[in-house]
C-alpha positions as CSV (number, residue, x, y, z in Angstrom):
1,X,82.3,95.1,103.8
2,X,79.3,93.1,102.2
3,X,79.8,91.0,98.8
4,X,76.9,93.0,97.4
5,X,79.2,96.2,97.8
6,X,82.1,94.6,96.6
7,X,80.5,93.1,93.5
8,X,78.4,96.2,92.8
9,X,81.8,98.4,92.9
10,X,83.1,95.3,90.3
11,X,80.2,96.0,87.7
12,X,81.5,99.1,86.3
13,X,83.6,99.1,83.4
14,X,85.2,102.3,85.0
15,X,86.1,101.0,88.4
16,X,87.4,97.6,87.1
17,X,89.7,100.1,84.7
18,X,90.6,101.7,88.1
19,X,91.6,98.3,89.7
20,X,94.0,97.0,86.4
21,X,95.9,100.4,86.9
22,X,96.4,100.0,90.2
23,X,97.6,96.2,89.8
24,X,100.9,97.7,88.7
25,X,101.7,99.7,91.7
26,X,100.1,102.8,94.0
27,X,98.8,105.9,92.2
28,X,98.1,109.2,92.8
29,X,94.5,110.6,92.1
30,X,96.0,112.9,89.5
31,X,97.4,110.0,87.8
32,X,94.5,107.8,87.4
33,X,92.5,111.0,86.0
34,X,94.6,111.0,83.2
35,X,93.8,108.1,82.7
36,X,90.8,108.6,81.3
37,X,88.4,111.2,79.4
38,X,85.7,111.8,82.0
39,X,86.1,114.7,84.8
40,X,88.2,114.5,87.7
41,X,84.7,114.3,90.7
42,X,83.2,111.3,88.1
43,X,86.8,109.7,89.0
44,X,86.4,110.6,92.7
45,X,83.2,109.2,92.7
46,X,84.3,105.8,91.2
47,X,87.4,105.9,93.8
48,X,85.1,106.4,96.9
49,X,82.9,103.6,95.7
50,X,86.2,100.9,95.4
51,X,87.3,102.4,99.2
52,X,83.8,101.9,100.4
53,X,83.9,98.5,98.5
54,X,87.6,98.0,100.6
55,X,88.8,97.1,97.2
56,X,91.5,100.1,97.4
57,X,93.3,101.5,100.6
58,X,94.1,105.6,100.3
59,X,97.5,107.3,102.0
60,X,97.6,111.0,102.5
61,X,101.4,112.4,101.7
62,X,101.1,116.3,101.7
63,X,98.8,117.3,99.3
64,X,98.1,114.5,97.3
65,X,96.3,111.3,97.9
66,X,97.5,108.0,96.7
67,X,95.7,104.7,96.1
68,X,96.8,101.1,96.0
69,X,94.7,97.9,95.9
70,X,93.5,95.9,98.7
71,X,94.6,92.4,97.5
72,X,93.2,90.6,100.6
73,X,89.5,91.5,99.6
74,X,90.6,90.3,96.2
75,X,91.9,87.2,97.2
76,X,88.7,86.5,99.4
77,X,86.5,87.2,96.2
78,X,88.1,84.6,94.4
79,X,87.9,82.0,97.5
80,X,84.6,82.6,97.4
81,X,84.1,82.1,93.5
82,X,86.1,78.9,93.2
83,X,84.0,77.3,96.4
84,X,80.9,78.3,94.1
85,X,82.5,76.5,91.0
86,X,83.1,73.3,93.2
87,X,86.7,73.3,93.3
């Protein structure tokens, strides 16, 4: 993972929209869809940029796919933002 990936998943509205549902707990694909008013491949799309970003883990159970955040790349986002602000 490369902090251009990361921040470049982080500059759409969309995907940080994905990330704030998914700070309250694992969700299936299905679920964050509803979520929002654009098709179900757009949200696909925005999910495989976050995994590629490692900014969200996925878990196959049966049929469905759920996602959950990856705090550790979080947390080593904002390490690396506070050591830029000097503190």
């Amino acid at each position: 993972m490369s902090l251009h990936t990361t921040l470049r998943a982080l500059a759409d509205p969309t995907r940080r929209e994905i990330l704030e549902l998914l700070k309250a707990g694992r969700l299936s694909a299905g679920e964050i869809v509803d979520h929002f008013s654009v098709t179900g491949a757009s949200i696909s799309r925005h999910l495989s940029v976050l995994k590629e970003a490692d900014l969200i883990r996925d878990t196959r159970e049966g049929k469905f796919i759920y996602y959950e955040l990856n705090a550790s790349v979080l947390e080593e986002i904002m390490l690396w933002i506070t050591t830029l602000k000097g503190e």
